[in-house]
mmCIF file of the N, C-alpha and C atoms, coordinates in Angstrom:
data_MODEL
# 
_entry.id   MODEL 
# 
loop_
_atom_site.group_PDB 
_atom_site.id 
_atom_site.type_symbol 
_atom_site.label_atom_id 
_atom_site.label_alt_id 
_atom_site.label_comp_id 
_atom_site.label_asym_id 
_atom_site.label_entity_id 
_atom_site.label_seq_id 
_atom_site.pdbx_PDB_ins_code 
_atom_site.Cartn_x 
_atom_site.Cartn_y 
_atom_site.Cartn_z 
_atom_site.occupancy 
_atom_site.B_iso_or_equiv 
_atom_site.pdbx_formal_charge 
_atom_site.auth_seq_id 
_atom_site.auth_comp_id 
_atom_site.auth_asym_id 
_atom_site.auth_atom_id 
_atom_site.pdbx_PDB_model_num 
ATOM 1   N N  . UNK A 1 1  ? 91.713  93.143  115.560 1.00 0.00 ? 1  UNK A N  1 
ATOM 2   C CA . UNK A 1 1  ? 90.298  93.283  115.354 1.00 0.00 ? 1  UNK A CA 1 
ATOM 3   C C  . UNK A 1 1  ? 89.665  91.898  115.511 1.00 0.00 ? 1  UNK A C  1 
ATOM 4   N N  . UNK A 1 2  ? 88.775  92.204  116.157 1.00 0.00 ? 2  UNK A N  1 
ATOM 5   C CA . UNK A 1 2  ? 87.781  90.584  116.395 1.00 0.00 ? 2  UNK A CA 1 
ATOM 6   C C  . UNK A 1 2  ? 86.835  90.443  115.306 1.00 0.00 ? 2  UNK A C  1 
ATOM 7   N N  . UNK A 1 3  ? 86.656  88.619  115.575 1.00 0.00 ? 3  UNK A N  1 
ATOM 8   C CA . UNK A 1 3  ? 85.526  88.483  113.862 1.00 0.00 ? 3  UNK A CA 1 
ATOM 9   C C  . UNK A 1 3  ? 84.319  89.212  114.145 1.00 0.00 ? 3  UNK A C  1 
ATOM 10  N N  . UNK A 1 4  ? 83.793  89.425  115.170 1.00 0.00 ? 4  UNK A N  1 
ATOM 11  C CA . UNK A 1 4  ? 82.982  90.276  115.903 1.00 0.00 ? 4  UNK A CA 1 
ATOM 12  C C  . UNK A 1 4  ? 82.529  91.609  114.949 1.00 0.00 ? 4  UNK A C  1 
ATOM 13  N N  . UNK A 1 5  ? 83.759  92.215  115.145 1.00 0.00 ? 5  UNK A N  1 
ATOM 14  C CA . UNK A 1 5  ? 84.195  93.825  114.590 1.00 0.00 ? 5  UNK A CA 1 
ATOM 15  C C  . UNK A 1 5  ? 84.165  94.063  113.408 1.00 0.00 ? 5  UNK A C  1 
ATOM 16  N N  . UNK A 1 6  ? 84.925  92.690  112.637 1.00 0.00 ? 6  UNK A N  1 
ATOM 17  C CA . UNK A 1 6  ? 84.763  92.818  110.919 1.00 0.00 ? 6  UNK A CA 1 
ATOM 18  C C  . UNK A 1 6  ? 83.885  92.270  110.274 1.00 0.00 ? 6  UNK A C  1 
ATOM 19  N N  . UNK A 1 7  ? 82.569  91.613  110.974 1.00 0.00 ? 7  UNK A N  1 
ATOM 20  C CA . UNK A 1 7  ? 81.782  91.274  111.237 1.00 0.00 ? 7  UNK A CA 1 
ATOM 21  C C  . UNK A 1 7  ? 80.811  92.642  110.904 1.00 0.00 ? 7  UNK A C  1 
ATOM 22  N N  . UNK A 1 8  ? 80.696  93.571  112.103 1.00 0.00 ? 8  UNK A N  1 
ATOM 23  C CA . UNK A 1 8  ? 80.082  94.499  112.505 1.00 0.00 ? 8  UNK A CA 1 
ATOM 24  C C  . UNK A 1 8  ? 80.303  95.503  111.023 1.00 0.00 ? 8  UNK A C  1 
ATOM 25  N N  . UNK A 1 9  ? 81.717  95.459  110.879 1.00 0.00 ? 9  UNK A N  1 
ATOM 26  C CA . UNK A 1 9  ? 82.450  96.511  109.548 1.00 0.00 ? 9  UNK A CA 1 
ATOM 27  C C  . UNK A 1 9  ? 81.801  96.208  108.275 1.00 0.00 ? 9  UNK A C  1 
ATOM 28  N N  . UNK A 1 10 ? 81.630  94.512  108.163 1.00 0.00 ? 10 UNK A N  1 
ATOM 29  C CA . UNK A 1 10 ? 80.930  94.130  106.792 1.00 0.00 ? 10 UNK A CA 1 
ATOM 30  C C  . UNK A 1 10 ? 79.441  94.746  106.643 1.00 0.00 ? 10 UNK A C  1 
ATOM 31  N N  . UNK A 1 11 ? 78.644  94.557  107.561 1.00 0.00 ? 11 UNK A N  1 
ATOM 32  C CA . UNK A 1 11 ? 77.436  94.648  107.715 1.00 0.00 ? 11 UNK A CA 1 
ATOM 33  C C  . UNK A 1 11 ? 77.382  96.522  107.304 1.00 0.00 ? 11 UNK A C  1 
ATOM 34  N N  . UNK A 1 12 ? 78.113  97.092  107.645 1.00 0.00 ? 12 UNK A N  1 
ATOM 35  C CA . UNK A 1 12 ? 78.140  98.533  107.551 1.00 0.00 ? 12 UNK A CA 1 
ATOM 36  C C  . UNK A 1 12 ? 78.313  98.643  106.132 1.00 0.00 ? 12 UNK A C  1 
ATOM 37  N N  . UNK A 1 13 ? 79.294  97.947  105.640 1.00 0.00 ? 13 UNK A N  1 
ATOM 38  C CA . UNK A 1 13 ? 79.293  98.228  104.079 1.00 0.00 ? 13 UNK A CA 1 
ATOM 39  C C  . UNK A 1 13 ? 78.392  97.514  103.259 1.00 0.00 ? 13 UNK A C  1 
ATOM 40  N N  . UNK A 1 14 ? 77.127  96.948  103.545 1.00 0.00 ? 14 UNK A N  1 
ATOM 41  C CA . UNK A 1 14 ? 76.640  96.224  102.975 1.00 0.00 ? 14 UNK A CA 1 
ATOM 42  C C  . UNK A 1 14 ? 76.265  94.909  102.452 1.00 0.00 ? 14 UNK A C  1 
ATOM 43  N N  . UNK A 1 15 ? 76.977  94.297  103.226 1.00 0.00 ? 15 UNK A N  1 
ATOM 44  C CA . UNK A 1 15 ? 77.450  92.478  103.019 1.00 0.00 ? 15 UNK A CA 1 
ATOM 45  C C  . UNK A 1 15 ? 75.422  92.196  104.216 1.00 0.00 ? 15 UNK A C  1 
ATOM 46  N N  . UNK A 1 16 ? 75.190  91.133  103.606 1.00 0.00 ? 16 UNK A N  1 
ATOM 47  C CA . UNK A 1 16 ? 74.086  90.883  103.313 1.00 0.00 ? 16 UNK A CA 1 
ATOM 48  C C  . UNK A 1 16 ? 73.717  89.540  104.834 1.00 0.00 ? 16 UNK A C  1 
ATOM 49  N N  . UNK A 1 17 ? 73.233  89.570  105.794 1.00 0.00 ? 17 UNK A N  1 
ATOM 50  C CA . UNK A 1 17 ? 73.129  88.834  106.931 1.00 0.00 ? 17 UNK A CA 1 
ATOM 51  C C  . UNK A 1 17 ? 73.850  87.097  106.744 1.00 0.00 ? 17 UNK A C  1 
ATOM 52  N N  . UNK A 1 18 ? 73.174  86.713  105.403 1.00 0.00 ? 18 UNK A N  1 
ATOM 53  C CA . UNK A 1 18 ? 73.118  85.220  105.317 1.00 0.00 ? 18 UNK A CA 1 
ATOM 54  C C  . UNK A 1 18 ? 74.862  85.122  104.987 1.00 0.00 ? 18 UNK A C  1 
ATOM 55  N N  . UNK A 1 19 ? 75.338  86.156  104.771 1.00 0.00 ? 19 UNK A N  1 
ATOM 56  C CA . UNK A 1 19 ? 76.690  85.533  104.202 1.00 0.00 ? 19 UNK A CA 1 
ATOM 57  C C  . UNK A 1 19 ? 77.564  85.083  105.773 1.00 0.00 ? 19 UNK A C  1 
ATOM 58  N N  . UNK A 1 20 ? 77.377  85.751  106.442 1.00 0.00 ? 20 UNK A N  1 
ATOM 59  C CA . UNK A 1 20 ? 77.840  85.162  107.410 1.00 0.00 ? 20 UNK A CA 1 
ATOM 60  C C  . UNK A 1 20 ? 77.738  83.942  108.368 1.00 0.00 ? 20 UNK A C  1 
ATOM 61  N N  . UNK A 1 21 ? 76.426  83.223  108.023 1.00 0.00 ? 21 UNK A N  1 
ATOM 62  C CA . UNK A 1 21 ? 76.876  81.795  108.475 1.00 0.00 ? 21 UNK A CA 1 
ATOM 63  C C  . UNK A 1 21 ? 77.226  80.735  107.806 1.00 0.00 ? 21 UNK A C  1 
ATOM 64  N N  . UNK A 1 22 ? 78.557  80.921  106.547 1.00 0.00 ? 22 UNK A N  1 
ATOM 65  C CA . UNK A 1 22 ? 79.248  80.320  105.892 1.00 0.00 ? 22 UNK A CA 1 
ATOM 66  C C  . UNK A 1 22 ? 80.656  80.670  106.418 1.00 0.00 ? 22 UNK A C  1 
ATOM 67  N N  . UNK A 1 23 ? 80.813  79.752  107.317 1.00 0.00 ? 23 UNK A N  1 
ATOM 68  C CA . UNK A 1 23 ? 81.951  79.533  107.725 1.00 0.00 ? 23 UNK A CA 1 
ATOM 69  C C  . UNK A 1 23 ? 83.341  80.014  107.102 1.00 0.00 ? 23 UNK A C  1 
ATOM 70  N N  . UNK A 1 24 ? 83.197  79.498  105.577 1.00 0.00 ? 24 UNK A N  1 
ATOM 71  C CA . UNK A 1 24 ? 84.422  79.958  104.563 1.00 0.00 ? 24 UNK A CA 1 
ATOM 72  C C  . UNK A 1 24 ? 84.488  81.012  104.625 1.00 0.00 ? 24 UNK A C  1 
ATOM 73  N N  . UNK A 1 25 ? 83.245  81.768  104.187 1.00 0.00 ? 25 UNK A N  1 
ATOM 74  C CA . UNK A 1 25 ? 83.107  83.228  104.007 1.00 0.00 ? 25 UNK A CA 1 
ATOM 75  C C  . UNK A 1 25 ? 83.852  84.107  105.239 1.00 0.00 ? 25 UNK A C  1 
ATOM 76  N N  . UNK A 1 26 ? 83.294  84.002  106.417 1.00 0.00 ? 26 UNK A N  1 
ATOM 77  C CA . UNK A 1 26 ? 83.788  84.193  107.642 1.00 0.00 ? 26 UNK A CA 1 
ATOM 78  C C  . UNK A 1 26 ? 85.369  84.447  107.627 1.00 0.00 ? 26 UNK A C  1 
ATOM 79  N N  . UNK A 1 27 ? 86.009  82.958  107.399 1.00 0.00 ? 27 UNK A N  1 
ATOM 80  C CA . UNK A 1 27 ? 87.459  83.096  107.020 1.00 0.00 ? 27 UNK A CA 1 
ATOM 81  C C  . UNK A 1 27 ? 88.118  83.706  105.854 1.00 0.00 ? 27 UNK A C  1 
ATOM 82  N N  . UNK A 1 28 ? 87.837  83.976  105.279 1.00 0.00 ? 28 UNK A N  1 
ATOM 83  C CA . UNK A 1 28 ? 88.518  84.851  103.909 1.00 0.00 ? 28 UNK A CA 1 
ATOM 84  C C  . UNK A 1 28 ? 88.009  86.214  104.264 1.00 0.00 ? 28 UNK A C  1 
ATOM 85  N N  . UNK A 1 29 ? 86.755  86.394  104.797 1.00 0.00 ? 29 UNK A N  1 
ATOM 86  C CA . UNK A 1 29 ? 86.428  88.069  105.334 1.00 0.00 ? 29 UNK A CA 1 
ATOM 87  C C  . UNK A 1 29 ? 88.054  88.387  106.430 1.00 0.00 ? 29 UNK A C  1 
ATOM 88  N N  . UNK A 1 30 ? 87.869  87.571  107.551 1.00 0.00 ? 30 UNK A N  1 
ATOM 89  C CA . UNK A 1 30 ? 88.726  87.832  108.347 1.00 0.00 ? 30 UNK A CA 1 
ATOM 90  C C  . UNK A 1 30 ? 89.824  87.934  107.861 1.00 0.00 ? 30 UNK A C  1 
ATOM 91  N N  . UNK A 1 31 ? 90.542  87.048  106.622 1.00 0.00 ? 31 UNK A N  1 
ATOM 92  C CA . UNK A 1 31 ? 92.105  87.121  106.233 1.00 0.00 ? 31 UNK A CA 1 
ATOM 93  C C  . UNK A 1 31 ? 91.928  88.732  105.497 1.00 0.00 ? 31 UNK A C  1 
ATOM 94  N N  . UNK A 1 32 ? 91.303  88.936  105.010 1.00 0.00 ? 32 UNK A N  1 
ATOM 95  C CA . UNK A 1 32 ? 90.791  90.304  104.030 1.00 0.00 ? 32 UNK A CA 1 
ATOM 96  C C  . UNK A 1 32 ? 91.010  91.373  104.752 1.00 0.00 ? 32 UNK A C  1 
ATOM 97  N N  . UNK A 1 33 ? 90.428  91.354  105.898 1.00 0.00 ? 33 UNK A N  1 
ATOM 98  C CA . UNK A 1 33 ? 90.790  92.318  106.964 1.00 0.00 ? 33 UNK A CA 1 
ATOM 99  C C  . UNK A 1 33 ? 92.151  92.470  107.284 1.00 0.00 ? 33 UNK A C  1 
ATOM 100 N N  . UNK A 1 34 ? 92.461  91.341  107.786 1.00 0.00 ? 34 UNK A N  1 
ATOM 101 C CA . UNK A 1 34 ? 93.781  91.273  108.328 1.00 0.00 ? 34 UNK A CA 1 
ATOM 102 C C  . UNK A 1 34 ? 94.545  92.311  107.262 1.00 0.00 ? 34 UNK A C  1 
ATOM 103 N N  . UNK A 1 35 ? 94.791  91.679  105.564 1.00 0.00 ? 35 UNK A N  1 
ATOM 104 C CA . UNK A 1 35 ? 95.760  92.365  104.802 1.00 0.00 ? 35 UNK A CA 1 
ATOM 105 C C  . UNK A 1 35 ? 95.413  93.945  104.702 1.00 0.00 ? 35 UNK A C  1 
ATOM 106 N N  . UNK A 1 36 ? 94.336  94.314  104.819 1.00 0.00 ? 36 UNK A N  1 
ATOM 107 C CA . UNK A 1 36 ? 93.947  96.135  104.523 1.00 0.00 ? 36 UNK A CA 1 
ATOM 108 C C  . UNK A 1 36 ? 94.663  96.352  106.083 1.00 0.00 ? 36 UNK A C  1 
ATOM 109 N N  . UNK A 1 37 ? 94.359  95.816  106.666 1.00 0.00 ? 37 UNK A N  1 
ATOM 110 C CA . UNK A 1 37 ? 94.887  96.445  108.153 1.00 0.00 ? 37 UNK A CA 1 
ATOM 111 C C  . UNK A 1 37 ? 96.577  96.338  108.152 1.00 0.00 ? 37 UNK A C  1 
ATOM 112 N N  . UNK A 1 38 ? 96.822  95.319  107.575 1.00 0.00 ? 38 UNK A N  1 
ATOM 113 C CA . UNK A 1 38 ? 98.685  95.507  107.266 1.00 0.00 ? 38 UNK A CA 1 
ATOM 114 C C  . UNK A 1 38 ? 98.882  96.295  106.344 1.00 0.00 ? 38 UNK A C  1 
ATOM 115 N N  . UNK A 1 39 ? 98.382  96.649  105.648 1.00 0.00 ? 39 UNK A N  1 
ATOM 116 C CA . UNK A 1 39 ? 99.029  97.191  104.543 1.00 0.00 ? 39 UNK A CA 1 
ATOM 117 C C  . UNK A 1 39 ? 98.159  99.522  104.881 1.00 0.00 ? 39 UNK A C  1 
ATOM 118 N N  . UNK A 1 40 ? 97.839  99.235  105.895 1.00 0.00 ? 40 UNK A N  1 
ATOM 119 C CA . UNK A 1 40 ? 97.454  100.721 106.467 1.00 0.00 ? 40 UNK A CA 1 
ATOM 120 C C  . UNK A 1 40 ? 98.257  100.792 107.380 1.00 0.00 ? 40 UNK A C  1 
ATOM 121 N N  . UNK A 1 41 ? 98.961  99.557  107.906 1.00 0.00 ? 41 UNK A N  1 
ATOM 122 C CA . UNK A 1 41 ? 99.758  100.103 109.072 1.00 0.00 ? 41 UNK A CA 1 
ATOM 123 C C  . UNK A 1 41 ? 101.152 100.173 108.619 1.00 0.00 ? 41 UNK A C  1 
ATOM 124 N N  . UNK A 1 42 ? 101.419 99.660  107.460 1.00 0.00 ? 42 UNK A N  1 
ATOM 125 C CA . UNK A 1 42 ? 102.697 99.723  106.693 1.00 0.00 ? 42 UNK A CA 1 
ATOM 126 C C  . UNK A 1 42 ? 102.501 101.335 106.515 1.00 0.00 ? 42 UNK A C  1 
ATOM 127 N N  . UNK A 1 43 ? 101.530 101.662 105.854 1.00 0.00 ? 43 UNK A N  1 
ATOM 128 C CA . UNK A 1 43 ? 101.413 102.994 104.698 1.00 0.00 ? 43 UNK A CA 1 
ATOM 129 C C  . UNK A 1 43 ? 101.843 104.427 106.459 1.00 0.00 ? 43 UNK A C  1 
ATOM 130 N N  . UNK A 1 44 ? 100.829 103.921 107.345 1.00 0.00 ? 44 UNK A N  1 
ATOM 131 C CA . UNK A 1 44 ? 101.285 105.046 108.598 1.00 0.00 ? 44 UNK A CA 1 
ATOM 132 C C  . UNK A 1 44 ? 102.749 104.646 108.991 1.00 0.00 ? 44 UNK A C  1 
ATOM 133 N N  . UNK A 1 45 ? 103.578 103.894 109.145 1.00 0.00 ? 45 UNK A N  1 
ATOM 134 C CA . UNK A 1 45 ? 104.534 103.408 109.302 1.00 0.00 ? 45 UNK A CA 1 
ATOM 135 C C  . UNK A 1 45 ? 105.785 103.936 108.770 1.00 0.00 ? 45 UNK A C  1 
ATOM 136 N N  . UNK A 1 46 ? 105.376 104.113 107.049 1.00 0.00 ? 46 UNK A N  1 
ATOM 137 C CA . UNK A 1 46 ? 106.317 104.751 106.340 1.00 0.00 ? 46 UNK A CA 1 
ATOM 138 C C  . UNK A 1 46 ? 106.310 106.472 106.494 1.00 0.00 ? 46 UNK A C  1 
ATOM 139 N N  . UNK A 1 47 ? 105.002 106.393 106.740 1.00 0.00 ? 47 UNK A N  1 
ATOM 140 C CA . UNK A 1 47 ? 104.696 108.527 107.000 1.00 0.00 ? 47 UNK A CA 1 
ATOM 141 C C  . UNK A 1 47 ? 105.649 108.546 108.131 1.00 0.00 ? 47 UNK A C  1 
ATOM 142 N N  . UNK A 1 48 ? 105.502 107.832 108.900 1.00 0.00 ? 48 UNK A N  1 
ATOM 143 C CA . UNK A 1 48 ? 106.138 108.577 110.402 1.00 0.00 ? 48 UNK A CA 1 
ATOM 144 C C  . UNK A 1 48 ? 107.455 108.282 109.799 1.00 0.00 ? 48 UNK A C  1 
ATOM 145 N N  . UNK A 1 49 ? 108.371 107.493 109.538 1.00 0.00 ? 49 UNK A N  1 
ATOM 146 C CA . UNK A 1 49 ? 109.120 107.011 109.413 1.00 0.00 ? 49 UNK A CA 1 
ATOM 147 C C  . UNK A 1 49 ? 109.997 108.223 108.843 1.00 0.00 ? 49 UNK A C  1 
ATOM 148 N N  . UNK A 1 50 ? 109.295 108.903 107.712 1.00 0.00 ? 50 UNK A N  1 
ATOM 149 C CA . UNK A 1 50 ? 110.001 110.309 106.926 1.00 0.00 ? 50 UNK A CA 1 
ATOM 150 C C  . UNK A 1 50 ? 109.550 111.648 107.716 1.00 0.00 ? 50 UNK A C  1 
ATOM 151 N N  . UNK A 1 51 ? 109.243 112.123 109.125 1.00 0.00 ? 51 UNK A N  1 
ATOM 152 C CA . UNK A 1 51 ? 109.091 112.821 109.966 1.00 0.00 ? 51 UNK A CA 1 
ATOM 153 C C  . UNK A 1 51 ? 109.544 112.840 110.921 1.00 0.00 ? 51 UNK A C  1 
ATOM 154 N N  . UNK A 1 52 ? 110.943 113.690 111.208 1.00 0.00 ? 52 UNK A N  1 
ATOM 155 C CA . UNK A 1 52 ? 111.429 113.648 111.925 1.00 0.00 ? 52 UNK A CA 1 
ATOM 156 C C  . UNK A 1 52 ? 110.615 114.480 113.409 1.00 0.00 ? 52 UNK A C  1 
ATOM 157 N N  . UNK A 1 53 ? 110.086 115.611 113.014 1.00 0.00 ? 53 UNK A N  1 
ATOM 158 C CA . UNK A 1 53 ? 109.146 116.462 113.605 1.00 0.00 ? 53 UNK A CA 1 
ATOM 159 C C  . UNK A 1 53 ? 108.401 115.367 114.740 1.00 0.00 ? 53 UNK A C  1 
ATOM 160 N N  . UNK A 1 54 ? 108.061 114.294 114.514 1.00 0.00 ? 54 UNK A N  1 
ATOM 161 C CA . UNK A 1 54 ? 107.197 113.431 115.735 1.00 0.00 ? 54 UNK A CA 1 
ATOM 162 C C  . UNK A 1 54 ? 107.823 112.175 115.817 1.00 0.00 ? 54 UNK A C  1 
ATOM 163 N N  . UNK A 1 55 ? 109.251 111.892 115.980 1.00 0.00 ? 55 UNK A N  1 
ATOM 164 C CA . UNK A 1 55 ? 110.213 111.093 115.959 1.00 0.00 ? 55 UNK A CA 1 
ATOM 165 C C  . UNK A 1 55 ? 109.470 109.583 115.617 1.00 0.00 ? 55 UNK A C  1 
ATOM 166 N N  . UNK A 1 56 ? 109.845 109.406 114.476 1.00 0.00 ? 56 UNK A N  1 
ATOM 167 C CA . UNK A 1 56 ? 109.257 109.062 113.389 1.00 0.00 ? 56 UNK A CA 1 
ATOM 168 C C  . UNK A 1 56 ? 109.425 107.305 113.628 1.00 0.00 ? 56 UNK A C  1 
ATOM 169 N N  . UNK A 1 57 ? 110.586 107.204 113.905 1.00 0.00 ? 57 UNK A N  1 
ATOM 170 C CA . UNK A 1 57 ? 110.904 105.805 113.608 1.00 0.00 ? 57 UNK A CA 1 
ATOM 171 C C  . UNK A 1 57 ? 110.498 105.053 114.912 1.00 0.00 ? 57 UNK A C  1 
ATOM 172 N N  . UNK A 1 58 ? 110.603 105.636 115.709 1.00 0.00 ? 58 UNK A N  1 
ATOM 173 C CA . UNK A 1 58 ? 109.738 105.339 117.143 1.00 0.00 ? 58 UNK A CA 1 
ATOM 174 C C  . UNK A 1 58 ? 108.421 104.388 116.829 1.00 0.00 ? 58 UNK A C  1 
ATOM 175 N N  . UNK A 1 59 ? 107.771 105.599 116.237 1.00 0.00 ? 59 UNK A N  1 
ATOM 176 C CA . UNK A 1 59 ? 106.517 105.588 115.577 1.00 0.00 ? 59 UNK A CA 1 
ATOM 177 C C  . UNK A 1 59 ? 106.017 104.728 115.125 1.00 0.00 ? 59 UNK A C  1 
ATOM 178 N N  . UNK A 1 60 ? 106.944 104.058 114.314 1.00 0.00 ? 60 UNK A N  1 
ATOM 179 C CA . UNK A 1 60 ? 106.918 103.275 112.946 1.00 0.00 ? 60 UNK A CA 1 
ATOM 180 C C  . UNK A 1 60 ? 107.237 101.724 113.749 1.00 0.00 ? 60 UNK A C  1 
ATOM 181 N N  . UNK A 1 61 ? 107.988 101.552 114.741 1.00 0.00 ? 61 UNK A N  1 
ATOM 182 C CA . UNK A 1 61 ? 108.004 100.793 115.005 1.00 0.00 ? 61 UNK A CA 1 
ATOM 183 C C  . UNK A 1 61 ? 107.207 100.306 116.031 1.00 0.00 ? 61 UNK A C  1 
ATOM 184 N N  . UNK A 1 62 ? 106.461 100.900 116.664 1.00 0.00 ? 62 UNK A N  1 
ATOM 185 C CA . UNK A 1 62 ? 105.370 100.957 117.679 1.00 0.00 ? 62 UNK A CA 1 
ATOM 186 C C  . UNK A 1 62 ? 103.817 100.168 116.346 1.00 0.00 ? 62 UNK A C  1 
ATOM 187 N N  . UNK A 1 63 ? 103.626 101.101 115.417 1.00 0.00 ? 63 UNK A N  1 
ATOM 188 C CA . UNK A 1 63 ? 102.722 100.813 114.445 1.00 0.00 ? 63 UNK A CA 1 
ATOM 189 C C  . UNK A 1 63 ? 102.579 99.381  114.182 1.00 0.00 ? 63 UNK A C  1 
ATOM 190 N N  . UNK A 1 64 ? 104.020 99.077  113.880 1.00 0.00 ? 64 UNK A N  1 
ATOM 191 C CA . UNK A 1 64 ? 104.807 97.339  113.208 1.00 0.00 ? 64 UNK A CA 1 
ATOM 192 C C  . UNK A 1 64 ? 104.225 96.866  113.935 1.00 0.00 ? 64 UNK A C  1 
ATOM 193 N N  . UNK A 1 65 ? 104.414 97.042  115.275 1.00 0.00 ? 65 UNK A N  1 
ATOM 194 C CA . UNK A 1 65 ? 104.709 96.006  116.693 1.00 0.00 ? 65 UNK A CA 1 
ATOM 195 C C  . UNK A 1 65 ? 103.248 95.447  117.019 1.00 0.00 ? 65 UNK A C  1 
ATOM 196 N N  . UNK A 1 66 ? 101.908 96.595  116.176 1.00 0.00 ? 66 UNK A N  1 
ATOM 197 C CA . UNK A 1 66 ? 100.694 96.663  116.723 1.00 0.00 ? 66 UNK A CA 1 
ATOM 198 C C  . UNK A 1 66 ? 100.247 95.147  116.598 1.00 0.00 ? 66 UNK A C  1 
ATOM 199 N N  . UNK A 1 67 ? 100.747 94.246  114.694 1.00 0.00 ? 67 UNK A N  1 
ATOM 200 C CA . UNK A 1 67 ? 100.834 93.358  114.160 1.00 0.00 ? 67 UNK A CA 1 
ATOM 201 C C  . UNK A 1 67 ? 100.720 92.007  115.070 1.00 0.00 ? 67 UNK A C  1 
ATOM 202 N N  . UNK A 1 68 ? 101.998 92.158  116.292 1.00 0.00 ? 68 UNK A N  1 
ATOM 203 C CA . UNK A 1 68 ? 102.491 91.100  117.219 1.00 0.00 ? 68 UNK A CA 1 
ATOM 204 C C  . UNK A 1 68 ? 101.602 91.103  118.284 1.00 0.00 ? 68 UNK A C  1 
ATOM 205 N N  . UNK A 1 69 ? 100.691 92.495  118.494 1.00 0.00 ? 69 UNK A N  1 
ATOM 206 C CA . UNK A 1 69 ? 100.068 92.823  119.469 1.00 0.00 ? 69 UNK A CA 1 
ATOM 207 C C  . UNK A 1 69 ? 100.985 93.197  120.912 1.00 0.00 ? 69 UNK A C  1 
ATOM 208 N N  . UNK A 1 70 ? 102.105 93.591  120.457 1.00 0.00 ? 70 UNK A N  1 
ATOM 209 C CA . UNK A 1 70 ? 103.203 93.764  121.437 1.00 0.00 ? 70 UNK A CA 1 
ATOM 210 C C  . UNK A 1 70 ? 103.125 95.104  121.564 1.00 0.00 ? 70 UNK A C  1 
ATOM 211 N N  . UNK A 1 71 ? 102.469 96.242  120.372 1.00 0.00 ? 71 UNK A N  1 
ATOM 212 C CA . UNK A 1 71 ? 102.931 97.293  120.417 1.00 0.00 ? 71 UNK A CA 1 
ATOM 213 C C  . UNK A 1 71 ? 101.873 98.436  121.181 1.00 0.00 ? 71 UNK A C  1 
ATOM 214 N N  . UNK A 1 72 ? 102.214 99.636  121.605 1.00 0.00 ? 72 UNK A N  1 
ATOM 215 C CA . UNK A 1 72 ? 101.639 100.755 122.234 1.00 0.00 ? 72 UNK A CA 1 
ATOM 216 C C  . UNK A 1 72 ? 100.601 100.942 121.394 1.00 0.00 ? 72 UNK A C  1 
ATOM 217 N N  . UNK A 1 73 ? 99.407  100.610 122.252 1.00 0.00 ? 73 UNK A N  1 
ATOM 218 C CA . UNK A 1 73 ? 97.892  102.035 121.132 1.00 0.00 ? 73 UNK A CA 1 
ATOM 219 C C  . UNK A 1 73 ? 98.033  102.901 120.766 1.00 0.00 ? 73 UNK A C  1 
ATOM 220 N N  . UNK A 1 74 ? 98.671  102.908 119.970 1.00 0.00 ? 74 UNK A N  1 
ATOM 221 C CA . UNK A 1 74 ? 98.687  105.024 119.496 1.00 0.00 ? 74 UNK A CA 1 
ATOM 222 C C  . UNK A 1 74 ? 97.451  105.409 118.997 1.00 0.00 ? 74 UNK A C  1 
ATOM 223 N N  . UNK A 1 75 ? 97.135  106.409 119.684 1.00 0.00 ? 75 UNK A N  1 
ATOM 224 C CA . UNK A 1 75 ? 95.919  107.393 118.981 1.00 0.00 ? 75 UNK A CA 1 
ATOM 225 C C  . UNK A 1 75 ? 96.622  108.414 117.782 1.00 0.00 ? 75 UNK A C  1 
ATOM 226 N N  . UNK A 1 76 ? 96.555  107.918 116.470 1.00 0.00 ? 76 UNK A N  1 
ATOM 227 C CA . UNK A 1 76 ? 97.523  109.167 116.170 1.00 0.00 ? 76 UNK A CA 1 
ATOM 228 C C  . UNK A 1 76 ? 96.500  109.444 114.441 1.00 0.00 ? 76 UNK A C  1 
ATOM 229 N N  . UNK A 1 77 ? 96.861  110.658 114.136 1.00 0.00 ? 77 UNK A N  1 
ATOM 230 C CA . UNK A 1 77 ? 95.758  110.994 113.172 1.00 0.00 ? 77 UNK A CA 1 
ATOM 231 C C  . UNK A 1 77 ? 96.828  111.380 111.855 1.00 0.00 ? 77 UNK A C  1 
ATOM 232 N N  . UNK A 1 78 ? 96.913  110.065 111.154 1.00 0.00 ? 78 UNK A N  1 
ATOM 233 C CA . UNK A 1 78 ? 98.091  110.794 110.493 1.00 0.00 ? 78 UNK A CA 1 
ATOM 234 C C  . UNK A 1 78 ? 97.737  110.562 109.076 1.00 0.00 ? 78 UNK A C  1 
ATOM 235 N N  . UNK A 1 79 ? 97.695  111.855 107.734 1.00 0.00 ? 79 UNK A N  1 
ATOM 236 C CA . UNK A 1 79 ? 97.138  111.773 106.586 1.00 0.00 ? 79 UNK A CA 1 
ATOM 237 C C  . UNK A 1 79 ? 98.104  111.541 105.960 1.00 0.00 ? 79 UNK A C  1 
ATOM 238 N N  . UNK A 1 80 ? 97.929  110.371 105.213 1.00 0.00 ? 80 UNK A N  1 
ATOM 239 C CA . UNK A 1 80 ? 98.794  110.122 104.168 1.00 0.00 ? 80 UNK A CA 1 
ATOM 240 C C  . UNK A 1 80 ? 97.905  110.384 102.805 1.00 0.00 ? 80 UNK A C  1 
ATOM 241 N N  . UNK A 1 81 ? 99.407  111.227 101.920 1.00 0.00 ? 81 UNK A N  1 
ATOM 242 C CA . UNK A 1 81 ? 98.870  111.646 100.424 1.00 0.00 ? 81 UNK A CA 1 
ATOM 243 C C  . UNK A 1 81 ? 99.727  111.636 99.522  1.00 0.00 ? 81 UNK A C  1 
ATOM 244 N N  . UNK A 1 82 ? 99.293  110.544 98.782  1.00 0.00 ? 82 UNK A N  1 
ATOM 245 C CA . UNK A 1 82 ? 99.983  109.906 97.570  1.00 0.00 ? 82 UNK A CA 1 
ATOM 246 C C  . UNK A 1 82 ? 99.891  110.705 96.031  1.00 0.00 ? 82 UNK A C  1 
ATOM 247 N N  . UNK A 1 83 ? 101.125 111.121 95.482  1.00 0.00 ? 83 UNK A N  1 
ATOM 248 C CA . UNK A 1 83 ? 101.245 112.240 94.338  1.00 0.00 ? 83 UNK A CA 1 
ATOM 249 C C  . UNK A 1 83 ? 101.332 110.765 92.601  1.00 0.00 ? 83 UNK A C  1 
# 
């Protein structure tokens, strides 16, 4: 994701014009992003991972790989639900 995008994402949730030409701010938004985006691609990662039905580990490692930017775009719509 570009600072662009999480940029664009803040503004959607409400983050307020001026915060963004503070440089700091900028950088801790972007690291912020970064971790929700690892830690969603962990959470799809582990779903596929226990589904054999859409060969799972494939999956999971394609997801990982997205991280390195090495890995396949998957379009994939997958609900995870925590008991």
């Amino acid at each position: 994701m570009t600072q662009d995008e999480i940029i664009k994402l803040a503004r959607q949730a409400g983050f307020h014009d001026g915060l963004f030409s503070n440089e700091s701010f900028k950088h801790h938004l972007a690291a912020f992003a970064y971790f929700v985006a690892a830690k969603e691609r962990e959470a799809c990662a582990k779903a596929c991972e226990n589904s054999v039905e859409y060969a799972g580990e494939t999956l999971a490692e394609k997801i990982r790989a997205r991280e390195k930017g090495t890995g396949i775009n998957l379009t994939l719509s997958i609900k995870c639900v925590t008991m």
